[in-house]
C-alpha positions in Angstrom: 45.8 134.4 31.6 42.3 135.4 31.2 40.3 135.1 27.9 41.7 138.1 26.4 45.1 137.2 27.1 45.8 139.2 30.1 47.6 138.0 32.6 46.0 137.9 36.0 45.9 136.2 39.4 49.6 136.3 40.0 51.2 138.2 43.2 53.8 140.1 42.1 57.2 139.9 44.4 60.4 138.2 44.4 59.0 135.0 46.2 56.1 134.4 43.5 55.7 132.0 40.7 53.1 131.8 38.1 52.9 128.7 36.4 50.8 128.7 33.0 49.3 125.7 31.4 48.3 126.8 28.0 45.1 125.0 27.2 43.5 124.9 30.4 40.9 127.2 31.4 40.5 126.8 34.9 42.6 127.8 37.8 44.5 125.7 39.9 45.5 123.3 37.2 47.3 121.0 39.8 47.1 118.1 39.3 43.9 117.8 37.8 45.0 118.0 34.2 47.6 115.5 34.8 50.6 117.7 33.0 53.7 116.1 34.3 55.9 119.3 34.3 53.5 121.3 36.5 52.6 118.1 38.6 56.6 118.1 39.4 57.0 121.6 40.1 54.1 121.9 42.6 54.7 118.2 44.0 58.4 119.7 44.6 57.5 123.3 46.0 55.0 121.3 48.6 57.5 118.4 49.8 60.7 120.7 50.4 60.2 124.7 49.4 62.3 124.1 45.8 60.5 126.5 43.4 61.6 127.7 39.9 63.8 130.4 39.7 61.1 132.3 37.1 57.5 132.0 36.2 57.2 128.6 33.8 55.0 128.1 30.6 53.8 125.1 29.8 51.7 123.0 26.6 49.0 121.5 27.2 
């Protein structure tokens, strides 16, 4: 989401996934702000192609 609360950057398709770290404002939030839910669903996706069934919100 951008400041206004619009939500950009994600492709839209059946294969996509947007994960949103509330709190952070900077892209690719992976793993530099150390939040263990997005840390585990990337670190997943990258070692054997498991990705959420929906887009995920997360707390800072």
């Amino acid at each position: 989401m951008n400041a206004a609360g619009t939500r950009v950057g994600a492709p839209s398709g059946r294969w996509s996934r947007l994960i949103t770290l509330h709190g952070a404002r900077v892209h690719a939030v992976h793993p530099r702000h150390g939040n263990i839910c997005v840390n585990d669903t990337v670190n997943a996706y990258v070692a054997d192609g498991r990705s959420p069934s929906r887009d995920l919100t997360r707390q800072r």
